[in-house]
C-alpha positions as CSV (number, residue, x, y, z in Angstrom):
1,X,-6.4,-3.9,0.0
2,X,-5.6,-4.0,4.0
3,X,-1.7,-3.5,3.3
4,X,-1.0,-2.0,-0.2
5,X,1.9,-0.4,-1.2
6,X,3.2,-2.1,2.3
7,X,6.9,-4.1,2.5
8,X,6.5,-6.7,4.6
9,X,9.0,-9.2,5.9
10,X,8.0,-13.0,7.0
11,X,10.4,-15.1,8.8
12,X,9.4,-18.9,8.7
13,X,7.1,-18.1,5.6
14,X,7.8,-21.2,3.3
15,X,5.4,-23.1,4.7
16,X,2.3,-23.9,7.7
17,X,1.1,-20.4,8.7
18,X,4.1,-18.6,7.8
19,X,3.0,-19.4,3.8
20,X,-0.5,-18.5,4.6
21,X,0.4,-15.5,6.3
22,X,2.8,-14.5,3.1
23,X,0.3,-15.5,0.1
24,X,-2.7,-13.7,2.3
25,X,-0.2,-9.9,2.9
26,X,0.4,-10.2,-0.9
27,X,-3.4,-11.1,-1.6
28,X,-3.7,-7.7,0.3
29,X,-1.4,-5.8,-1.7
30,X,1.9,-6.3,0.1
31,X,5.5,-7.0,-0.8
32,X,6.5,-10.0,0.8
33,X,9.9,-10.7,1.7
34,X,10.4,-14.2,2.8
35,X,13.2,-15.6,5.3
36,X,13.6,-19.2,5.8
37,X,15.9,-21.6,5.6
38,X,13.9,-24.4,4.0
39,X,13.7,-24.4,0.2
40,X,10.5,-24.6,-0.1
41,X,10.6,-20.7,0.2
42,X,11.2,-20.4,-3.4
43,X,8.0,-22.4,-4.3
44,X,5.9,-20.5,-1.8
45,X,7.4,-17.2,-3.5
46,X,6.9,-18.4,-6.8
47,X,3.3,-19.6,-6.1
48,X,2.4,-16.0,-5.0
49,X,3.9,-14.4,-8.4
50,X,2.4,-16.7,-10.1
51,X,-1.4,-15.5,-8.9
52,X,-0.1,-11.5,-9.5
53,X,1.6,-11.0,-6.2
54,X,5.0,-9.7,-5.2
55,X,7.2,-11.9,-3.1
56,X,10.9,-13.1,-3.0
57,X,12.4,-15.5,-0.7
58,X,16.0,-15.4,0.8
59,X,17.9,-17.7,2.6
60,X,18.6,-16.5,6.0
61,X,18.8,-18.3,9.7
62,X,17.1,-15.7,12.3
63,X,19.6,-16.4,14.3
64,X,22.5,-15.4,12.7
65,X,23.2,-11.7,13.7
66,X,25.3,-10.4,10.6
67,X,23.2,-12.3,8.3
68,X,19.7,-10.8,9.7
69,X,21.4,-7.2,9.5
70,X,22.7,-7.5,6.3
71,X,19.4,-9.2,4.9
72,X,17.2,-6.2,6.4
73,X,19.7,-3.7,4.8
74,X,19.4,-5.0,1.5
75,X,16.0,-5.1,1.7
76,X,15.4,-1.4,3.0
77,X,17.8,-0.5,0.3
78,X,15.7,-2.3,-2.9
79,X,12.3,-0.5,-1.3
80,X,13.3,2.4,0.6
81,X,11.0,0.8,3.5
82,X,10.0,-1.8,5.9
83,X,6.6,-1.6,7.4
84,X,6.1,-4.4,8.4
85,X,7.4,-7.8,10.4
86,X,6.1,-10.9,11.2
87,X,8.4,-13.0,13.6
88,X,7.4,-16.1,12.6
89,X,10.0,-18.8,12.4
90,X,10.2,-21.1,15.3
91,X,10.6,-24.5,16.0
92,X,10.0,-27.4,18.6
93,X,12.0,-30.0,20.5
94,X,9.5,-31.2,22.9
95,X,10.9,-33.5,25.7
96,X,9.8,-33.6,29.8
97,X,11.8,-31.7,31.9
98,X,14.2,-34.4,33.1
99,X,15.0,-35.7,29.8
100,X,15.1,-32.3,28.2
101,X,19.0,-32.0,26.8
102,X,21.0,-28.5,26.9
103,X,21.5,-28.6,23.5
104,X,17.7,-29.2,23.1
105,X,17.1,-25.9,25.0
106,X,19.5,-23.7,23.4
107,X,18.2,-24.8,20.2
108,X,14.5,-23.5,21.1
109,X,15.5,-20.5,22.8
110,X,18.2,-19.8,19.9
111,X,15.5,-19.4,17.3
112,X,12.4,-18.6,19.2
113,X,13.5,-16.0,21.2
114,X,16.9,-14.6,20.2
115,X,15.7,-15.1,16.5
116,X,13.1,-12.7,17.4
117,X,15.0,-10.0,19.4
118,X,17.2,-10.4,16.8
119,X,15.6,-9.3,13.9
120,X,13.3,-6.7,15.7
121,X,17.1,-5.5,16.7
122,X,17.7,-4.4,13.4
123,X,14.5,-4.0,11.9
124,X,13.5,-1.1,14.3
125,X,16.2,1.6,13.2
126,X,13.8,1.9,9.7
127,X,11.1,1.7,11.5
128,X,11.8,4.8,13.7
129,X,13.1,6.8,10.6
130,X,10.0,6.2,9.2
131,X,7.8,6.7,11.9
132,X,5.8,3.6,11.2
133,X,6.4,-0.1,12.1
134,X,4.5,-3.1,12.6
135,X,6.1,-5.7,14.9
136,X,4.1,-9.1,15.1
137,X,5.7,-11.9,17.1
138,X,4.9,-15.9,17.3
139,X,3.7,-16.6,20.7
140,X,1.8,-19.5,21.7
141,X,-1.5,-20.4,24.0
142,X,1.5,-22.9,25.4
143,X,3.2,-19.6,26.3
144,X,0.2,-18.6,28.5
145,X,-0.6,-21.8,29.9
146,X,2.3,-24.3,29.3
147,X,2.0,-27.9,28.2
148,X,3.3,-31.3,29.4
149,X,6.5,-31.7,27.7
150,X,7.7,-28.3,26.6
151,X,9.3,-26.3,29.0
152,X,11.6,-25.0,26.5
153,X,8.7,-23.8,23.7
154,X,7.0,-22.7,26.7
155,X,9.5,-20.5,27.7
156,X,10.2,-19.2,24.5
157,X,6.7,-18.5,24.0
158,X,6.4,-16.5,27.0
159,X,9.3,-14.5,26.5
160,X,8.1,-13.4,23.3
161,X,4.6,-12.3,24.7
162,X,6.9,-10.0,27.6
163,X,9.2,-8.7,24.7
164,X,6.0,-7.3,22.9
165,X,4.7,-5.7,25.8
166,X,8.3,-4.2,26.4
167,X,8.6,-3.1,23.0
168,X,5.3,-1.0,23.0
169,X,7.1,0.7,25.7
170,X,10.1,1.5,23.8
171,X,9.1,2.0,20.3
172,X,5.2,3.4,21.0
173,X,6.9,7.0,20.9
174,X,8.4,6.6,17.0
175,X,5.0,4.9,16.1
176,X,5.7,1.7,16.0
177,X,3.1,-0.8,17.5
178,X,4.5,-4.6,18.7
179,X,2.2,-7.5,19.6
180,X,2.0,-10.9,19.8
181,X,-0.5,-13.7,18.2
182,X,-0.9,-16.9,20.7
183,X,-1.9,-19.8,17.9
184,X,-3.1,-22.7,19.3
185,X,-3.2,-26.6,17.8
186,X,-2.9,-25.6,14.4
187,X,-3.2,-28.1,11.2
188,X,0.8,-27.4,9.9
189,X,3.3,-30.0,7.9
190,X,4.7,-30.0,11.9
191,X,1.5,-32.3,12.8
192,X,1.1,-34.6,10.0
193,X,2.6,-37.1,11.8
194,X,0.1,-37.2,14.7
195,X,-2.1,-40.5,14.4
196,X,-5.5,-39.6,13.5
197,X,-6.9,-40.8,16.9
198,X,-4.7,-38.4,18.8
199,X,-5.7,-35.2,16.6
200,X,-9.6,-36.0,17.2
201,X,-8.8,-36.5,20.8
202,X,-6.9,-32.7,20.8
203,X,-9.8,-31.5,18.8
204,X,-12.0,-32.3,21.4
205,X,-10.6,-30.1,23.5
206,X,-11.3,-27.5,22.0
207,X,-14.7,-25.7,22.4
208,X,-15.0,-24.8,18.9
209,X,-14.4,-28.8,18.4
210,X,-11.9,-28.6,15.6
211,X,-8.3,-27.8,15.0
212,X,-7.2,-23.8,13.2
213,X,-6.0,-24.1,9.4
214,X,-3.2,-21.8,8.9
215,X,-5.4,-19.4,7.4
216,X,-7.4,-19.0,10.2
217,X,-4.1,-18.0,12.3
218,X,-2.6,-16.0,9.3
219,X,-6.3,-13.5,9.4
220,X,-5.1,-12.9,13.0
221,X,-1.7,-11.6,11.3
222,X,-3.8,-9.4,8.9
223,X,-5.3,-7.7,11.8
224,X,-2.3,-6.4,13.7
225,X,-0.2,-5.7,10.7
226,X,-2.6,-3.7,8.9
227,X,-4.0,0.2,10.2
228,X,-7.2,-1.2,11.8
229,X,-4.8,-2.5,14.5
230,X,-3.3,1.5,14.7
231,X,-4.1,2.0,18.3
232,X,-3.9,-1.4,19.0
233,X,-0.1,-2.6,20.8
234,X,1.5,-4.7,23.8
235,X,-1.1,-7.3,23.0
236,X,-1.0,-11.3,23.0
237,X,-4.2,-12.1,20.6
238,X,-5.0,-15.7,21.4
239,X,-6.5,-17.8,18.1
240,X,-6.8,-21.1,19.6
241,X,-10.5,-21.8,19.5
242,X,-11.5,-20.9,22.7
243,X,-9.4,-23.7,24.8
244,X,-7.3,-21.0,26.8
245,X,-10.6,-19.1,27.6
């Protein structure tokens, strides 16, 4: 078991690869601490109980600043630990540049970015005392390449890639590592409304000529959390099938 005896926190793990990524760390012997804000974090925690595995799911907006601090407290004071987390919440609202709103932007930025500084923020203080922290951050293959119609996930995207790098810098000394995984078209609830001759058209794109299942993203995860990835920090690791080659 790749991460036993680990406590692990998920933000954005009720569902798409943020569930896969929490049912696969407790499959591997982790805690799993969930943050969302949609209540289908209870289900995904239960579900992961239910086959033997430890989870619990909280209530918490990543970009609420007392509310992210008080939440990792808690936490480090029910396990004595974190070792792990996985910045994974995010969200999209994808509009050209002209017709992109400012409340559109701040929006994006809001939880992509500052969500993630955030709760690396106050994550890292348990991490150094520890001597041991794994900091894995959403990016995207968007973030390395950009695509029509989101500047702001772009951005965000990007950002997050730069913060890694910055953070192996930092934090590299107290042995923590910090990378980010670059997903690309992935098959989450956030595509299902896609018309069937669109998604065939992205697949085809793709070199490997099909779209990533959550899972496929969430072994990606595994990796940089776990100690085979020990030596390994400041990296982007692109899962997209090949399209960004």
């Amino acid at each position: 078991m790749r991460l036993k005896d680990k406590v692990a926190i998920v933000t954005g793990g009720a569902r798409g690869i943020g569930k896969a990524v929490s049912g696969l760390f407790a499959q591997e012997g982790a805690t799993v601490i969930i943050w969302d804000l949609l209540g289908q974090g209870t289900a995904t925690a239960k579900g992961i109980n239910d086959k033997g595995g430890i989870a619990e799911f909280h209530k918490i907006s990543v970009t609420d600043k007392e509310a992210v601090q008080t939440a990792m407290a808690d936490v480090h004071a029910k396990y004595g630990k974190i070792d792990i987390l996985i910045n994974n919440a995010g969200i999209t609202r994808d509009k050209t540049l002209q017709k992109l709103s400012e409340e559109d932007w701040d929006a994006v930025i809001d939880v992509n970015l500052k969500g993630v500084f955030l709760c690396a923020q106050a994550v890292v203080p348990y991490m150094k005392e520890a001597g041991y922290g794994r900091i894995v951050s959403a990016a995207s293959n968007v973030g390395l390449r950009g695509n029509f119609g989101q500047t702001n996930y772009s951005a965000t995207k990007a950002g997050v890639i730069a913060m890694a790098k910055t953070w192996t810098m930092e934090l590299g000394k107290y042995g923590i590592t910090a990378n980010a995984l670059a997903p690309g078209f992935t098959l989450t609830e956030m595509v299902e409304k896609i018309p069937a001759e669109h998604l065939e058209a992205i697949k085809k794109q793709i070199p490997l000529q099909k779209s990533a299942e959550p899972i496929d993203i969430a072994y990606g995860y595994l990796y940089l959390a776990s100690d085979e990835a020990r030596f390994v920090s400041g990296i982007c690791l692109t899962i997209d099938g090949g399209i960004s080659r």
